[in-house]
N, C-alpha and C positions, 0 to 999 in steps of 0.2 A: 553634297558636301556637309561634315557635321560642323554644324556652328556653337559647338560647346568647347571650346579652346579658344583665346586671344591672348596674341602679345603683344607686350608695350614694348617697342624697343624706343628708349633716349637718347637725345644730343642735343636737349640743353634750350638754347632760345627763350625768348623773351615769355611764351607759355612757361617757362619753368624758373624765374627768375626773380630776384629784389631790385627795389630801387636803391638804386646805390647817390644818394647824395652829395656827397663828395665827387663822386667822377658826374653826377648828371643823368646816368641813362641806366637802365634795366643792365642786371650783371647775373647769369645766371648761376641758381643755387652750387656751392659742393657735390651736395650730393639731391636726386632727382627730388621733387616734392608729390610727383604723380600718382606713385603706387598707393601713398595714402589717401588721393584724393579717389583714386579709382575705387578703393576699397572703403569708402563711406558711400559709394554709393551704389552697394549690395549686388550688384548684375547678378544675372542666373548662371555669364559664361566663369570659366572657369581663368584666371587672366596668369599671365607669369609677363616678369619686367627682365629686361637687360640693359643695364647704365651701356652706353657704348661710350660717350664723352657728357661734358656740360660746358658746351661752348657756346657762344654770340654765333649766330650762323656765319657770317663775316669771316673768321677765326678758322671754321673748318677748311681742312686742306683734302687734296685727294686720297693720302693714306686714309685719314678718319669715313670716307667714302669707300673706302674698301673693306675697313672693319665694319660699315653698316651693313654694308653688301653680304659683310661674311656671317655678322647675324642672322639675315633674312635666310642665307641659302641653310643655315645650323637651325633652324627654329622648325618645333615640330608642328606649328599650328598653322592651319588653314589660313587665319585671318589672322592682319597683321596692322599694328597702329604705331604711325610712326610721329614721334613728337619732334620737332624743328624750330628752329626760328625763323624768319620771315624773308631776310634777304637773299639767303640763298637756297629756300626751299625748295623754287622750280632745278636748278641747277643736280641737286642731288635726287629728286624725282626722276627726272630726266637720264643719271646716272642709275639708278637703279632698273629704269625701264630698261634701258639701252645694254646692262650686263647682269640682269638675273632671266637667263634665257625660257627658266618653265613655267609652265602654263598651269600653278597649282594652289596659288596661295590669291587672297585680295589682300593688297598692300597697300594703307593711306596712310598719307601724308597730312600734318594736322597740325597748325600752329595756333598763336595769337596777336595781336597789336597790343593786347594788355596782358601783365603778368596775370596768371591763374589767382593767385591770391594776397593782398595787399592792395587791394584797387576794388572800387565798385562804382561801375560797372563793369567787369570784363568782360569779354570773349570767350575766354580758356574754355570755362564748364560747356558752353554751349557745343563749340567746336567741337570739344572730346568724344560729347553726347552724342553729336550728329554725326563722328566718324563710325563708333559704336552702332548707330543702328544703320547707318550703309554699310557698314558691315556682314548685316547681314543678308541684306539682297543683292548684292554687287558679284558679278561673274569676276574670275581671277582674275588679275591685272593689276597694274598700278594705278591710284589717284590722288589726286589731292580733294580733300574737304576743309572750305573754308567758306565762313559768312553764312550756310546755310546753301549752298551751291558743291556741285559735283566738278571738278573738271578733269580733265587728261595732263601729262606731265608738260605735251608740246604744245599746250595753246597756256596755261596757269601763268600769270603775270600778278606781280605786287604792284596796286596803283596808290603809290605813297601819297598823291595828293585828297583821295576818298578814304584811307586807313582800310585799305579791306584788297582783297585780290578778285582778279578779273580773267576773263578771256581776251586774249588776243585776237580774236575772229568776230567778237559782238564788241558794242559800247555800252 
């Protein structure tokens, strides 16, 4: 498999987002912040982006799960990085495992508990990093990468009270 091609496809989540003071909570950007972050920090692959939405995970509905679905099935690249927010990450992993039927691409899944930028310490960078380099060892499939951890779509849980996501099957 050549691992000289990655795409970012977005929808938005708390990885892509301000604090919005007024309402309280993380609101994410207009338009995505990733591409620039991807692109400072030089990779050897070659990357392309596709805005799909910039919604609160919350917020997405199943149509926006079928225009992700129809990015993935449209994208010409092997590897695939998909940016999310956090509450309903596993749910649209889950949907992507269950209706992109070929056995051709690796596709993860990748949020944060902190916006990418406006905060330190965050998540985001590390997160992105470590989707990035399972990237490039990971047999086709779906996953999520988060916290420095692999998972599958059917076991990946957000344990709001640790701020990180877990397995369903371990503690």
């Amino acid at each position: 498999m050549s691992k000289s091609k990655l795409h970012f496809i977005l929808t938005g989540g708390t990885i892509d987002s301000y604090w919005d003071g007024v309402k309280d909570t993380a609101v994410p950007h207009e338009k995505s912040i990733i591409p620039n972050f991807v692109k400072s920090l030089k990779l050897y692959e070659d990357c392309d982006f596709t805005e799909v939405c910039m919604k609160d995970s919350r917020d997405l509905t199943n149509n926006d799960r079928k225009k992700l679905l129809k990015a993935v099935k449209n994208s010409k690249a092997e590897r695939i990085i998909i940016t999310h927010g956090t509450y309903t990450l596993p749910d649209s992993a889950r949907f992507i495992e269950a209706n992109y039927k070929k056995e051709d691409k690796v596709i993860i899944f990748v949020c944060s508990m902190i916006p990418l930028f406006g905060f330190s310490p965050t998540d985001g960078g590390f997160n992105l990093g470590y989707a990035v380099a399972k990237s490039q060892e990971l047999k086709a499939g779906v996953y999520v990468c988060m916290n420095g951890r692999l998972f599958e779509p059917d076991e990946v849980m957000k344990t709001l009270a640790e701020g990180r996501f877990g397995s369903i099957y371990t503690q």
